[in-house]
ZALOLUM-204674 format. One record per residue (C-alpha): x, y, z; residue number from 1. Coordinates in nm, 3 decimals, decimal comma. Layout:
% ZALOLUM-204674
GUVO       u       v       w lovo
GUVO       X       Y       Z  NUM
...
% end
This chain:
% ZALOLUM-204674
GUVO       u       v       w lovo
GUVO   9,424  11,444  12,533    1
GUVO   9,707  11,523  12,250    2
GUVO   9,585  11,806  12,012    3
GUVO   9,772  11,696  11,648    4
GUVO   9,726  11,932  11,362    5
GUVO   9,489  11,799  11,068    6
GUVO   9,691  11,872  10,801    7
GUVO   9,524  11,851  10,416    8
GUVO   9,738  11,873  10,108    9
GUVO   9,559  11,944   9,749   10
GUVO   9,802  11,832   9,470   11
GUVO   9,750  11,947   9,098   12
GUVO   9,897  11,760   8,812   13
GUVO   9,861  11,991   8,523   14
GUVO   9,989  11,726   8,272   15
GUVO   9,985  11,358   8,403   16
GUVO  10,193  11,196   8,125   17
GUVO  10,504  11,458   8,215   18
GUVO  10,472  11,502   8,606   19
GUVO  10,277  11,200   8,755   20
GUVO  10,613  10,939   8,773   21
GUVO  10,754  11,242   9,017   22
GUVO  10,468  11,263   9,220   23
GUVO  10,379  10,905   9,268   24
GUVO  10,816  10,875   9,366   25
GUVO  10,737  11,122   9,665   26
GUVO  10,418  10,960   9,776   27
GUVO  10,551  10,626   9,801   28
GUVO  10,871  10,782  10,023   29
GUVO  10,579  10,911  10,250   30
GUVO  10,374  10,611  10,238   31
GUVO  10,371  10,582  10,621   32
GUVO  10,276  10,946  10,643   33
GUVO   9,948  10,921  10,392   34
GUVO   9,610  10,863  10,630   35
GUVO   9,370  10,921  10,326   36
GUVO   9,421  10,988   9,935   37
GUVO   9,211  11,067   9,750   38
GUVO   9,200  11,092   9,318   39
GUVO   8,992  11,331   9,153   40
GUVO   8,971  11,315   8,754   41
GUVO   8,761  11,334   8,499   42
GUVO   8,651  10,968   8,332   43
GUVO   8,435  11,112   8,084   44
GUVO   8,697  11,307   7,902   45
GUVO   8,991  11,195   8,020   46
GUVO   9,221  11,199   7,722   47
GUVO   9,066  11,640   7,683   48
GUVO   9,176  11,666   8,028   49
GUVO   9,550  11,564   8,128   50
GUVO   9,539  11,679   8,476   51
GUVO   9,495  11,505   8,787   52
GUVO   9,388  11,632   9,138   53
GUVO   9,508  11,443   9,413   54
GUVO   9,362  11,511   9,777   55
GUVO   9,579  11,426  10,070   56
GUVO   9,548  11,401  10,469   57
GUVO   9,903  11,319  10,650   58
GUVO  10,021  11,265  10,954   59
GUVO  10,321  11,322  11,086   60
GUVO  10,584  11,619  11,249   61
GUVO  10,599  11,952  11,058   62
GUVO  10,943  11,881  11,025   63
GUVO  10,862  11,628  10,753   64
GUVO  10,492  11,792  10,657   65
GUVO  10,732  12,056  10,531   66
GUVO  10,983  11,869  10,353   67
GUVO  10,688  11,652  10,150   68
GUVO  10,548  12,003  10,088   69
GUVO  10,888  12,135   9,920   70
GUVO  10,954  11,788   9,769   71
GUVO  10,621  11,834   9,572   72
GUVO  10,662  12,237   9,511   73
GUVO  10,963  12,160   9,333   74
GUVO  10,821  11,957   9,055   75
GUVO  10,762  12,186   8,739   76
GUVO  10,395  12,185   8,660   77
GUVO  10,229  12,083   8,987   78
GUVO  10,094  12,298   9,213   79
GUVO  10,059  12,212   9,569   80
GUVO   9,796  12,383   9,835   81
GUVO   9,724  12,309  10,192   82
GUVO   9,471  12,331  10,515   83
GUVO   9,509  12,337  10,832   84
GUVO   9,286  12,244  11,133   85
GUVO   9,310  12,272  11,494   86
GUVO   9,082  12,018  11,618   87
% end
């Protein structure tokens, strides 16, 4: 059996109108990469709170792991945290 890494990115969009074009431009290039997304956001107050929190499990070599991951540091305003498992 092939161990693979589980690998779990946490993106924040501190202000959606300014940084969410970028972000959406670098998911789409890893489309094929992206096993689950998930959105986070407040409904209730959502013009108080301009952020977004996107959840992330990919798949893929480190090789391009790492290059999403500095693709999405890079972006002023969002912050970009991971996990990783060893199944």
């Amino acid at each position: 059996m092939i161990k693979s890494t589980i690998r779990i990115f946490g993106i924040l969009i501190r202000d959606k109108d300014k940084e969410e074009g970028c972000v959406q431009e670098i998911l789409a290039r890893y489309v094929n990469s992206i096993k689950t997304r998930l959105g986070i956001y407040e409904v209730e107050h959502a013009e108080s709170h301009p952020y977004g929190l996107i959840l992330i499990q990919v798949i893929g070599s480190e090789k391009d792991m790492d290059r999403f991951e500095k693709e999405i540091y890079a972006i002023e305003g969002v912050e970009i945290q991971h996990m990783f498992f060893e199944p």
